[in-house]
DOZA-788219 format. One record per residue (C-alpha): residue in three letters; x, y, z. Coordinates in Angstrom, 1 decimal. Example, Ala and Ser with C-alpha at 12.3 -4.5 7.8 and 13.67 -1.06 7.14 Angstrom:
# DOZA-788219
REC   aa       u       v       w
REC  ALA    12.3    -4.5     7.8
REC  SER    13.7    -1.1     7.1
END
This chain:
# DOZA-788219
REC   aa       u       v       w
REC  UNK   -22.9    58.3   -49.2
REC  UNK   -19.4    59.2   -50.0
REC  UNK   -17.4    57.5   -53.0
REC  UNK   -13.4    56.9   -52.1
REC  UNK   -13.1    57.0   -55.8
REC  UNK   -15.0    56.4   -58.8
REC  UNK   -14.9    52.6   -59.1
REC  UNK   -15.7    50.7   -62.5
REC  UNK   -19.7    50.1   -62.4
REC  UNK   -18.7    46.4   -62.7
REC  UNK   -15.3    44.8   -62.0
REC  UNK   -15.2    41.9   -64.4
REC  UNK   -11.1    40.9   -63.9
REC  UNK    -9.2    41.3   -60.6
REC  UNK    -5.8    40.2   -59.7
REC  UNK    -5.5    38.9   -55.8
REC  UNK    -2.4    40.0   -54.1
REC  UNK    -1.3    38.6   -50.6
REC  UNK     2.3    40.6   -49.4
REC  UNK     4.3    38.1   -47.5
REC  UNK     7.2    39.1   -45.1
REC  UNK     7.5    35.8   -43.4
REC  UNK     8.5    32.8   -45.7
REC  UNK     7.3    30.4   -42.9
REC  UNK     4.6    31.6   -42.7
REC  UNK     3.8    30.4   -46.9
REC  UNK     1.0    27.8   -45.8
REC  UNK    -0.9    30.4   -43.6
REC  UNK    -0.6    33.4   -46.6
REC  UNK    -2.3    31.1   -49.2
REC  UNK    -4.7    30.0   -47.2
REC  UNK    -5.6    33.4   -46.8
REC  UNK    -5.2    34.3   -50.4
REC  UNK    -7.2    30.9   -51.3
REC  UNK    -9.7    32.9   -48.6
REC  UNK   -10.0    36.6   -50.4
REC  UNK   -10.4    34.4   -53.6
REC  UNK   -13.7    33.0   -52.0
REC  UNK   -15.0    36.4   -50.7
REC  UNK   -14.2    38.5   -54.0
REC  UNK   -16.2    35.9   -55.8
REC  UNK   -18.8    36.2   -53.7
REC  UNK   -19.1    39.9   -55.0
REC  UNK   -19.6    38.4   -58.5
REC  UNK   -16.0    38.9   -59.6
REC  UNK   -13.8    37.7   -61.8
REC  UNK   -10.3    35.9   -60.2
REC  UNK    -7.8    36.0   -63.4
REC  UNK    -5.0    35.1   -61.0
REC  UNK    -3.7    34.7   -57.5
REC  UNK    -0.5    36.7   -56.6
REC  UNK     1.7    35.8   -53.3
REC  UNK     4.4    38.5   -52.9
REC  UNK     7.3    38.3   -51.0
REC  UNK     9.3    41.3   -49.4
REC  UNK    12.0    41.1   -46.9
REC  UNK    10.5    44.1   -44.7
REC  UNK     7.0    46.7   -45.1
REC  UNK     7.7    49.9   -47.1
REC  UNK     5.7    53.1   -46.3
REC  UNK     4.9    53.6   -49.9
REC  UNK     3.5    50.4   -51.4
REC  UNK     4.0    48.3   -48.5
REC  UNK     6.9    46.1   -50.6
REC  UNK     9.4    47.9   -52.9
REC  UNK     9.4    49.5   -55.9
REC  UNK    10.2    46.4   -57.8
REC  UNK     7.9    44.5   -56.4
REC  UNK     5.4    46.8   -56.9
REC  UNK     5.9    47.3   -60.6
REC  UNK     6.0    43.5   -61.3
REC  UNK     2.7    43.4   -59.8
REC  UNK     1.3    45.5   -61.8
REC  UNK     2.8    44.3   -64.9
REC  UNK     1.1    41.5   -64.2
REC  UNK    -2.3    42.9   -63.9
REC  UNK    -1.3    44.8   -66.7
REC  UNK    -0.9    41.5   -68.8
REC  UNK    -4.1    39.6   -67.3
REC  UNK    -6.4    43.0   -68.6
REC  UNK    -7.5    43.4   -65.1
REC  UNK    -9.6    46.3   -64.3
REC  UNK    -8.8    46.1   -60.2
REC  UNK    -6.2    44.5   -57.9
REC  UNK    -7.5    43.6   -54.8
REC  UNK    -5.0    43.1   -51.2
REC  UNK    -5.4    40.4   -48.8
REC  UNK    -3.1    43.2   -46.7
REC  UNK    -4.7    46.2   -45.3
REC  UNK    -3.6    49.3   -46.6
REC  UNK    -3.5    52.5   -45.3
REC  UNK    -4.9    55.3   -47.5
REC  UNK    -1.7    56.9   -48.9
REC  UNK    -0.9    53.5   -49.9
REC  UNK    -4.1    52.7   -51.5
REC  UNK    -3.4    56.2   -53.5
REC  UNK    -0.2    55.1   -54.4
REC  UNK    -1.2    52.0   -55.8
REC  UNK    -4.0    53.6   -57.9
REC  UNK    -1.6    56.1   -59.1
REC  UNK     0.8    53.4   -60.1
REC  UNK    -1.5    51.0   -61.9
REC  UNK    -4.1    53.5   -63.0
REC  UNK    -6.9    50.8   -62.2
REC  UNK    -9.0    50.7   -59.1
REC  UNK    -7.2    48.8   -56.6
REC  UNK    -8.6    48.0   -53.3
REC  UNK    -8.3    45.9   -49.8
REC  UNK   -10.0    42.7   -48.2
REC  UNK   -11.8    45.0   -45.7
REC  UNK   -13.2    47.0   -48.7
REC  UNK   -14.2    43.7   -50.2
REC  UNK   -15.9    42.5   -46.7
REC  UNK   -17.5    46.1   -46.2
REC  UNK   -19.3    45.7   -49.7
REC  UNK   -20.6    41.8   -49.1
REC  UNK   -21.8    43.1   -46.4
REC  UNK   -23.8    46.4   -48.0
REC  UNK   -25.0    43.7   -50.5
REC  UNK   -26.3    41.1   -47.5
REC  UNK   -27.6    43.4   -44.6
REC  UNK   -31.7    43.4   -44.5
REC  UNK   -32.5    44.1   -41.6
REC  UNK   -32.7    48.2   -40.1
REC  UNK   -30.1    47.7   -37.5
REC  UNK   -27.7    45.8   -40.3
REC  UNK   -28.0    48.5   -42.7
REC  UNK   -27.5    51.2   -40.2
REC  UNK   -24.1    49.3   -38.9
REC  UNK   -22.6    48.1   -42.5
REC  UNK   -23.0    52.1   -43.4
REC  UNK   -21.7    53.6   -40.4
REC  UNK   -18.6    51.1   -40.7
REC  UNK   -18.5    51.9   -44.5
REC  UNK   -18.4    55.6   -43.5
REC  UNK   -15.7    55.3   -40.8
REC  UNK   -13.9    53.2   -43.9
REC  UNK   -14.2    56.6   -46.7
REC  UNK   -13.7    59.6   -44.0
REC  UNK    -9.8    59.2   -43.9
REC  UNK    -9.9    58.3   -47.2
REC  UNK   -11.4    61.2   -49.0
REC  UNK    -8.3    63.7   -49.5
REC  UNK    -8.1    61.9   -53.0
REC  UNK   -11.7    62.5   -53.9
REC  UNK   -10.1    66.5   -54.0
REC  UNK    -6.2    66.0   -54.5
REC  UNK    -7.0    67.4   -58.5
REC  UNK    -7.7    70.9   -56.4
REC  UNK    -5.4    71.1   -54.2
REC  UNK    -3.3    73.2   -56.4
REC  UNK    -6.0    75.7   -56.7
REC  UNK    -4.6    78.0   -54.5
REC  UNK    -4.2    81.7   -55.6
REC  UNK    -1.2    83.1   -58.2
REC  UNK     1.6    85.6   -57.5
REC  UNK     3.2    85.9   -54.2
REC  UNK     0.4    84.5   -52.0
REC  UNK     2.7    81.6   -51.5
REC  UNK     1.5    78.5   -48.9
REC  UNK    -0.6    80.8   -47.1
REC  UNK    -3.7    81.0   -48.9
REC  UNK    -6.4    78.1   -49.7
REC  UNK    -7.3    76.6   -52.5
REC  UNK   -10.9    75.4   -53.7
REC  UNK    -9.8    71.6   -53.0
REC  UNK    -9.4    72.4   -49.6
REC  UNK   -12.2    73.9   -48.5
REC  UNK   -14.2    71.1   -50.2
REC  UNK   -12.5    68.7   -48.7
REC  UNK   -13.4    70.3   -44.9
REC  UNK   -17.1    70.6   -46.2
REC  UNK   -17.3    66.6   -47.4
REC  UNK   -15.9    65.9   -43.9
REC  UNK   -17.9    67.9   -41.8
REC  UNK   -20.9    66.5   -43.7
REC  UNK   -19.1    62.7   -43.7
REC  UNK   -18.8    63.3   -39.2
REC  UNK   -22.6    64.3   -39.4
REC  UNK   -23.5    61.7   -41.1
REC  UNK   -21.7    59.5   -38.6
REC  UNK   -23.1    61.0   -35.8
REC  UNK   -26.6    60.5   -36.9
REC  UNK   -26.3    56.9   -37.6
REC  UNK   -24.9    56.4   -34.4
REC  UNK   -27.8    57.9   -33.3
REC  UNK   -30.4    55.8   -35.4
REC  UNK   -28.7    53.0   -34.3
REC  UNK   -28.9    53.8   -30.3
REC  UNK   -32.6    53.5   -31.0
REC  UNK   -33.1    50.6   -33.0
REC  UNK   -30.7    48.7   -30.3
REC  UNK   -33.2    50.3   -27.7
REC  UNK   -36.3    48.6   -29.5
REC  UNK   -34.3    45.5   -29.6
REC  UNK   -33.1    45.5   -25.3
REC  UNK   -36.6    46.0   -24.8
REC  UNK   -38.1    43.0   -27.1
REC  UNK   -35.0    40.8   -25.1
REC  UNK   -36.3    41.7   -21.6
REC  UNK   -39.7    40.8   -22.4
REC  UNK   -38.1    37.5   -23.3
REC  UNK   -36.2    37.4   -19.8
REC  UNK   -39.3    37.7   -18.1
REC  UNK   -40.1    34.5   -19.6
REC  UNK   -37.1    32.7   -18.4
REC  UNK   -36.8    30.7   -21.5
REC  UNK   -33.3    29.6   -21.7
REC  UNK   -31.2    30.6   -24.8
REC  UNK   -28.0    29.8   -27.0
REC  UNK   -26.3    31.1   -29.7
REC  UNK   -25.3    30.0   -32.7
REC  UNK   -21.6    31.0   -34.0
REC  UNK   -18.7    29.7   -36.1
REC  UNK   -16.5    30.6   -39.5
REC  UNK   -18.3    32.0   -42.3
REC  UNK   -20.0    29.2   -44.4
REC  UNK   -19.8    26.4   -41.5
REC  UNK   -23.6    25.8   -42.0
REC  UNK   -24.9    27.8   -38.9
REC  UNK   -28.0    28.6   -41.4
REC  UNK   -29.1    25.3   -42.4
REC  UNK   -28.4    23.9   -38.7
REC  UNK   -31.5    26.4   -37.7
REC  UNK   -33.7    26.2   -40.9
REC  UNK   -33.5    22.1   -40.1
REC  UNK   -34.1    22.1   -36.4
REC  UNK   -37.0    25.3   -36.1
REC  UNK   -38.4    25.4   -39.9
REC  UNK   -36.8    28.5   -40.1
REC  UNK   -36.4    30.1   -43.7
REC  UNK   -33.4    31.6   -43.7
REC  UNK   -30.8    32.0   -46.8
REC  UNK   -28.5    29.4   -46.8
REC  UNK   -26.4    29.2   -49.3
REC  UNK   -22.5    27.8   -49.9
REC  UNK   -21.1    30.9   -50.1
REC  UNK   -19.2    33.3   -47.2
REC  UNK   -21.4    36.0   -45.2
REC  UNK   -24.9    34.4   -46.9
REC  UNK   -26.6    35.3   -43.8
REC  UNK   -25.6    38.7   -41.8
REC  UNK   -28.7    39.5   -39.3
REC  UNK   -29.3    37.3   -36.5
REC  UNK   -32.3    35.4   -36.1
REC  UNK   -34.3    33.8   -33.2
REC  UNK   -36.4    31.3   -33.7
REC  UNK   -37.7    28.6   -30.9
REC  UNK   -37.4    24.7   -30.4
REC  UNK   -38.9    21.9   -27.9
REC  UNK   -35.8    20.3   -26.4
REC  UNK   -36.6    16.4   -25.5
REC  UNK   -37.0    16.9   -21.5
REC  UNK   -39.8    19.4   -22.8
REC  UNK   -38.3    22.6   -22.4
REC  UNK   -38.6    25.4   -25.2
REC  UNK   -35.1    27.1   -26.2
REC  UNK   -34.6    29.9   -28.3
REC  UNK   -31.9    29.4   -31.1
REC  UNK   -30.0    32.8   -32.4
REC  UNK   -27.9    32.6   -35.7
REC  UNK   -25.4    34.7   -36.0
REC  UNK   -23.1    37.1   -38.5
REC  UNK   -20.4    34.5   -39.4
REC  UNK   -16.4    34.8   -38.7
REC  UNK   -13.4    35.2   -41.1
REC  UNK    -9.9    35.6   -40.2
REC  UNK    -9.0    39.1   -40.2
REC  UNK   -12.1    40.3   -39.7
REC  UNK   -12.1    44.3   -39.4
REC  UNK   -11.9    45.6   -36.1
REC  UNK   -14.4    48.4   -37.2
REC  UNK   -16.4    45.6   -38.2
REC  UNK   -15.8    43.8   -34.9
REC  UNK   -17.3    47.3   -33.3
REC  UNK   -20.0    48.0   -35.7
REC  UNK   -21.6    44.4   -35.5
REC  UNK   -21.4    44.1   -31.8
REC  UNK   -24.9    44.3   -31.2
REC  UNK   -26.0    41.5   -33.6
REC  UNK   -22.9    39.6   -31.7
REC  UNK   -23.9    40.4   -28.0
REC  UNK   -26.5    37.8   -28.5
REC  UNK   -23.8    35.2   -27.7
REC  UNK   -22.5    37.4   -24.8
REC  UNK   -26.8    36.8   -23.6
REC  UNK   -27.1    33.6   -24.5
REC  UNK   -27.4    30.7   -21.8
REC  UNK   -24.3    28.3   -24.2
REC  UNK   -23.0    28.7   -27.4
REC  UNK   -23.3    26.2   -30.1
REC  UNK   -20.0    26.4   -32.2
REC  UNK   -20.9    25.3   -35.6
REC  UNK   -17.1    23.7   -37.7
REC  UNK   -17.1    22.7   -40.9
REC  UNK   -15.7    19.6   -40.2
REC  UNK   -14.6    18.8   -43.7
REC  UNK   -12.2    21.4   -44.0
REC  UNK    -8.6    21.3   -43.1
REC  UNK    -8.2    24.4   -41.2
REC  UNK   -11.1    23.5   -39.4
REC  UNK    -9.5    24.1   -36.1
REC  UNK    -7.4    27.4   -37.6
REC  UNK   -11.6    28.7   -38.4
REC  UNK   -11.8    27.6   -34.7
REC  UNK    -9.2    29.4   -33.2
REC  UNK   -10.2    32.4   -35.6
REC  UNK   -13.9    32.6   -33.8
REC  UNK   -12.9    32.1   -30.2
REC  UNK   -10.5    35.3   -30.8
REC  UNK   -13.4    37.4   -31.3
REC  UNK   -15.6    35.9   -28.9
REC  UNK   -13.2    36.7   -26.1
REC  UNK   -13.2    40.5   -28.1
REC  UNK   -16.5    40.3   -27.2
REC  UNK   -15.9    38.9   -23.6
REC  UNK   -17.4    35.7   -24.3
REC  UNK   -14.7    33.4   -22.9
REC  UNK   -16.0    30.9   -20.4
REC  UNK   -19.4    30.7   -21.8
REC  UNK   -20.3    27.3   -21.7
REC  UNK   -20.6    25.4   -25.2
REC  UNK   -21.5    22.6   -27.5
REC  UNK   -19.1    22.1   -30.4
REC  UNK   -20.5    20.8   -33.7
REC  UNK   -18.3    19.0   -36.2
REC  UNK   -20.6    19.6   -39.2
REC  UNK   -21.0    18.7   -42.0
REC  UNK   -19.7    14.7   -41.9
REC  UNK   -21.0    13.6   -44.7
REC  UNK   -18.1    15.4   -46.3
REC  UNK   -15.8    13.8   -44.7
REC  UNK   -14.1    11.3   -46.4
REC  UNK   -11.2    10.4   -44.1
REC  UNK   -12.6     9.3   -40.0
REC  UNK    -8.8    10.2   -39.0
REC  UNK   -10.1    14.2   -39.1
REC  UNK   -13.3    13.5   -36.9
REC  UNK   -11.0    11.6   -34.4
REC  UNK    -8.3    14.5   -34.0
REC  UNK   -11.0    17.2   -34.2
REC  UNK   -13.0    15.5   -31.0
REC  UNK    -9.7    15.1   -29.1
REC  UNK    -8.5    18.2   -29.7
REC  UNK   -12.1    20.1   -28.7
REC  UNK   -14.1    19.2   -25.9
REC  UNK   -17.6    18.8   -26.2
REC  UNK   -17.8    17.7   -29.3
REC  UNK   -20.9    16.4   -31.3
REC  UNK   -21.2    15.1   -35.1
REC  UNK   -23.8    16.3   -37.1
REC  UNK   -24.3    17.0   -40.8
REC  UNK   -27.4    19.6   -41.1
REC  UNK   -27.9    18.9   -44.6
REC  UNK   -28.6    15.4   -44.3
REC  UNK   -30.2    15.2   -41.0
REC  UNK   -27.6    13.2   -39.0
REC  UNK   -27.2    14.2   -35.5
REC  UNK   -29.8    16.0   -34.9
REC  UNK   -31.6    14.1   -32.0
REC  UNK   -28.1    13.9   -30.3
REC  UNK   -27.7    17.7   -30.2
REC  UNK   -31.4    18.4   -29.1
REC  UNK   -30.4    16.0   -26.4
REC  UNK   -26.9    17.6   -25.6
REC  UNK   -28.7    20.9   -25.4
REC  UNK   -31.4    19.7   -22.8
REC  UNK   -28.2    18.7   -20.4
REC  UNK   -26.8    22.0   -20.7
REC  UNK   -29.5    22.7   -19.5
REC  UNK   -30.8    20.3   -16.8
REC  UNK   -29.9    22.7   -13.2
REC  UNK   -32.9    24.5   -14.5
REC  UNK   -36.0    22.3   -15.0
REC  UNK   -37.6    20.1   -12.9
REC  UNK   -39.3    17.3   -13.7
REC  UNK   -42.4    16.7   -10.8
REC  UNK   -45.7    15.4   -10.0
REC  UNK   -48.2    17.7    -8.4
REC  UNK   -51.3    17.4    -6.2
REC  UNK   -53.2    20.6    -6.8
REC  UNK   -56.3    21.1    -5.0
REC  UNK   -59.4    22.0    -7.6
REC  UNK   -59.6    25.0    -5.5
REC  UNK   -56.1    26.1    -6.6
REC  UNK   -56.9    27.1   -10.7
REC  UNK   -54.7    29.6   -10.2
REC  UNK   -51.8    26.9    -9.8
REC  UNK   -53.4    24.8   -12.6
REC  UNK   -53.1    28.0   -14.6
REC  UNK   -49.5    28.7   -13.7
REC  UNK   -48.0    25.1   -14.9
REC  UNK   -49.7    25.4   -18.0
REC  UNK   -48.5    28.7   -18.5
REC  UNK   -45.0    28.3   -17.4
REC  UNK   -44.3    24.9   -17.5
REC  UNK   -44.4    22.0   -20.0
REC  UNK   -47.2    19.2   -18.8
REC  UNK   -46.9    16.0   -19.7
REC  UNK   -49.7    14.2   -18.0
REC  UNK   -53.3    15.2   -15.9
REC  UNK   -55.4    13.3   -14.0
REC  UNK   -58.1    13.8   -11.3
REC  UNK   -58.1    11.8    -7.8
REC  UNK   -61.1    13.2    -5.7
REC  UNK   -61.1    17.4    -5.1
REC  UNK   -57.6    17.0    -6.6
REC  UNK   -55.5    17.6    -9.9
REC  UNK   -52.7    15.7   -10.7
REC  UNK   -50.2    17.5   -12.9
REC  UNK   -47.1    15.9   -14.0
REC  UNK   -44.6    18.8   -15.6
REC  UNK   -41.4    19.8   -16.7
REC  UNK   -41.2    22.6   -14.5
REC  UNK   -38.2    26.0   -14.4
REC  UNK   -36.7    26.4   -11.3
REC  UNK   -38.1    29.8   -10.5
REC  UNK   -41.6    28.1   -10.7
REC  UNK   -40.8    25.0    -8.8
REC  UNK   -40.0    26.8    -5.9
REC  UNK   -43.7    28.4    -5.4
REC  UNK   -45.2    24.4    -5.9
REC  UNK   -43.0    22.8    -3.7
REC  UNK   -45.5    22.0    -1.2
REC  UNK   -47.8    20.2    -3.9
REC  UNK   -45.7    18.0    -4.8
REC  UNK   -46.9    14.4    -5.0
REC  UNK   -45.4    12.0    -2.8
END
C-alpha cells in the first residue's frame, strides 16, 4: 500500500474546519461540520474544536485566502493539535499547501470516510473495494511522497533537460500504484462473479427480496438483528456495519423474504466511493422494494432522506417501490415530527427496533407489497399425484392437510409461477 504522507501513528488532537462561501447556507455548513465531528470520532479522535470559515470566493491555493488560512492555523497552533481535518474536499496541491503551511498532517472528510471504512470492511469483496478506492485516493497524490528529490537533477549546464532521482521514483511508485489497481479490479471481477452466481441460485427460487437502506446510523442493523436473529454489529456510531447481509424472514401470509442490510449513507459521500461500493449497493437495484430506514428523532431527518434517494437514483434505483420507516420513536419526544414526517413521505410506518414497537405492522406492510405474487388456495390432489404433493411442500407454504377418499387436500400459500401448474386442482 502506498502512504500519501507519513501520518502521526495516532492523532490524539484535531481541529475540524468547514470553508463556507455562502452565508445562507450557515445552518446546512454546521450541520455538516456537527457531521465530520461524528465520523472523526468514530476514528478514535480527539475534537479540540470546531472551525466554520468564511471566504467570499475559492482560492486555488488554500481554497480561502491567505488570511484566512493563517488564522486557521494559529488556531490549531494554539489548541496543540497534531492534524486539521476539512469538511471541504481538497485537491492535492491544496492538501500540500496546507501541510506546508501548518507543518501538521492535515487531511479531508473523504480521507476520514476512506479510513472508517479500512477499519470496518470484513468481508473479501469490502476489503478489495475500500483498497482499490483508497488507492484511486493516494495515486494523484503521491508527487509529495518525492517532492524532497525533485531537485536532484544533475549540476552544471544540464539545465531542465535532465532527470532527477525523485522523478524517476515517482514514475516507478505509479506504475506499481496502476498495477496494483488493475489487479484489484481484477480480484474484485471474481468475487462479484461468486456472488451473481450465489444470487441466481436464489432467483431460481423465486423468493421475493428487499433491501434495507437509509443515513448512516438510522438503525438499519438492529431492524435486521430484531426481525431475523441476525448477529450483526450494531452499534450508535456512523458506518458500524459496511458489508451487506441477507438473512431470511416468514412474512404473516406465509411467504419467506429475504432481508439485505446495506452500507449506510452520508451526505457527501465520495463519488469514488459511490463507484467502488456499487456492488454491495446493487442489492437495492435487485431487490423486489426497498425499506428506507429514518431516524425519526433527528431534525434533519428528511435532509438524511433526501441525501439517500440521491444516490439511489446514482444507482438507478428511482421508482423502486418502498416502505418508509420512521425509526426509532421512542426518541421522539415531540408527536408534531412524526405527523410532518408521514405527511411529507408516503408510505410511511412507525417503528422503534430497539424496543420492539412496530414490528408486526411492518411484517404486515411487507406481505402487501407483496400480495400480486402469492396465492392463497385449496387443492384437491389425487394420492396418485405425489409429485404435486411434493411440489407445494417444496415451493409453497402449507397451512393445512387433510385426506377425503383417494385424495389430498392441501391448503397453501402458493407463488404465482407455481399456481399456474395447480390450477386445475384447485378445490371448489
Amino acid at each position: 500500500m502506498f502512504e500519501v504522507r507519513e501520518k502521526p501513528e495516532m492523532v490524539e488532537r484535531a481541529l475540524l474546519v468547514r470553508l463556507s462561501f455562502n452565508r445562507r447556507e450557515e445552518d446546512t455548513d454546521i450541520s455538516l461540520l456537527e457531521e465530520l465531528e461524528e465520523l472523526v470520532t468514530t476514528l478514535g479522535i480527539g475534537v479540540v474544536s470546531l472551525e466554520l470559515g468564511w471566504s467570499r470566493s475559492m482560492h486555488r491555493k488554500y481554497l480561502c485566502g491567505t488570511g484566512k488560512a493563517a488564522e486557521i492555523v494559529e488556531l490549531a497552533h494554539a489548541h496543540e493539535c497534531d492534524c486539521i481535518v476539512f469538511d471541504n474536499q481538497l485537491a492535492p496541491s491544496q492538501q500540500r499547501e496546507w501541510e506546508e503551511l501548518a507543518q501538521i498532517c492535515v487531511i479531508d472528510r473523504e480521507e476520514v470516510i476512506l479510513d472508517i471504512f479500512a477499519q470496518r470492511a470484513q468481508t473479501k469483496e469490502a476489503t478489495l473495494q475500500v483498497e482499490l478506492a483508497r488507492m484511486q485516493y493516494a495515486l494523484p497524490r503521491m508527487a509529495r511522497m518525492w517532492g524532497h528529490l525533485d531537485r536532484e537533477g544533475g549540476s552544471g549546464g544540464g539545465g531542465g533537460a535532465s532527470r532527477g532521482m525523485g522523478e524517476m521514483q515517482i514514475e516507478v511508485d505509479r506504475r506499481l500504484a496502476r498495477k496494483r489497481i488493475d489487479r484489484i479490479k481484477r480480484e474484485l471481477t471474481a468475487v462479484r462473479s461468486q456472488r451473481a452466481t450465489r444470487r441466481k441460485d436464489r432467483e431460481k427460487n423465486d423468493t421475493p427480496h428487499a433491501a434495507i437502506v437509509g443515513y448512516t446510523n438510522s438503525g438499519k442493523s438492529t431492524l435486521l438483528n430484531i426481525l431475523c436473529g441476525a448477529c450483526i454489529m450494531a452499534k450508535d456510531m456512523l458506518f458500524a456495519t459496511l458489508d451487506t447481509t441477507t438473512r431470511s424472514i416468514e412474512l404473516p401470509d406465509g411467504q419467506t423474504l429475504l432481508l439485505t442490510d446495506t452500507v449506510g449513507f452520508v451526505r457527501n459521500l465520495p463519488h469514488r466511493l459511490v463507484e467502488a461500493f456499487k456492488a454491495t449497493l446493487e442489492e437495492a437495484l435487485l431487490a423486489d422494494f426497498l425499506i428506507h430506514v429514518l431516524d425519526a428523532s433527528d431534525p434533519r431527518a428528511l435532509e438524511f432522506f433526501e441525501t439517500t434517494m440521491h444516490v439511489l437514483n446514482e444507482l438507478g434505483a428511482e421508482g423502486k417501490p418502498m416502505i418508509t420507516v420512521l425509526n426509532k420513536i421512542d426518541k421522539v419526544e415531540e408527536t408534531k415530527l412524526l405527523d410532518n414526517l408521514q405527511e411529507k413521505l408516503e408510505n410511511t410506518i412507525l417503528l422503534s427496533a430497539k424496543e420492539g414497537l412496530g414490528l408486526d405492522d411492518l411484517r404486515g406492510l411487507c406481505s402487501v407489497m407483496l400480495a400480486d405474487r402469492v396465492r392463497s388456495h385449496c387443492y384437491r390432489i389425487p394420492q396418485s399425484r405425489g409429485d404435486l404433493s411434493a411440489l407445494l411442500h417444496k415451493d409453497a407454504k402449507v397451512l393445512n392437510t387433510e385426506y377425503e377418499g383417494n385424495d389430498v387436500l392441501i391448503t397453501a400459500i402458493v407463488p404465482t409461477i407455481v399456481a399456474g401448474r395447480l390450477e386445475e386442482f384447485i378445490s371448489a
